[in-house]
N, C-alpha and C positions, 0 to 999 in steps of 0.2 A: 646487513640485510638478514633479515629472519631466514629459517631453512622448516624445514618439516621436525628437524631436532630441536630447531627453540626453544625451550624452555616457555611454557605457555602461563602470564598469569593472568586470575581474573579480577576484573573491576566490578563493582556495584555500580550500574549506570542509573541514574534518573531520570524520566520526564518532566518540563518543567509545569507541565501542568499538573502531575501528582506531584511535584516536590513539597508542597504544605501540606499534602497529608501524610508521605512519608515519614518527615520529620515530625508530627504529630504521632504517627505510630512505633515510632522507635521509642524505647529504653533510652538508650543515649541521641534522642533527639537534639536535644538541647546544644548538644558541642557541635552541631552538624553549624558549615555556614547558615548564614542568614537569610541568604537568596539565594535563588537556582544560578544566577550570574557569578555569585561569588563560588560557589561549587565545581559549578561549571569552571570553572576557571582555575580552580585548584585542582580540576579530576583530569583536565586535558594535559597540563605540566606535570603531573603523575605519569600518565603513557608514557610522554617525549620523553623522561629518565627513565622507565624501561623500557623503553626501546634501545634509549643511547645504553643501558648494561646489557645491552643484548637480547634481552627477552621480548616475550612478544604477549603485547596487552590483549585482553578479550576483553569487551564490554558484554557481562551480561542486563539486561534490562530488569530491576526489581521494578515492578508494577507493586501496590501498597494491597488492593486485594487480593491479587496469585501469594505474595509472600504471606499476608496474614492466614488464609488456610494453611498456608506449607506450615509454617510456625503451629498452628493447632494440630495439624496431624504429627506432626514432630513433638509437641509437646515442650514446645524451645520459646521462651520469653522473648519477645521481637528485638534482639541487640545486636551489636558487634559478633557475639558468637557465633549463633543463628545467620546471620547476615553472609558471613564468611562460606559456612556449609550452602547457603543456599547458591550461591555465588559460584562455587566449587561444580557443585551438580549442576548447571546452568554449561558453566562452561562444558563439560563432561558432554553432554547433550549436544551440547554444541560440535561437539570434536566427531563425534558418531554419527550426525548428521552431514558432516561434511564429507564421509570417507566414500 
């Protein structure tokens, strides 16, 4: 069971009604699943093994136009990079929001 020490990490969540634009606006769209089902599906078995290593998942929500400004004021190509940081700070917010 999680503790407040957890080890916190974060997810790139999607909605499935921006999931085609998403995957349109990413860099590495392409490798993304094919559908939000099949995503879906692969992102929820992601948690359950960090959960079961102990850690504790955060779903940040990437919306396709919050991240596309974040990416131009970053100056960061819409990828895995990018994706990662934004995801990071999401969470971060997340954490200071809850204190």
């Amino acid at each position: 069971m999680p503790t407040s020490s957890t080890p916190v990490v974060g997810i790139a969540w999607y909605r499935e009604e921006s999931y085609d634009r998403i995957m349109a606006l990413m860099a590495d769209g392409a490798s993304f699943p094919k559908t939000y089902a099949s995503w879906l599906q692969k992102a929820v078995r992601m948690e359950r093994e960090l959960k079961r290593q102990g850690l504790k998942p955060v779903r940040a929500d990437v919306d396709p136009a919050v991240f596309q400004r974040w990416c131009a004021r970053q100056g960061a190509a819409p990828d895995s990079e990018a994706r990662n940081r934004f995801v990071e700070q999401a969470v971060a917010r997340q954490a200071v929001g809850s204190r």
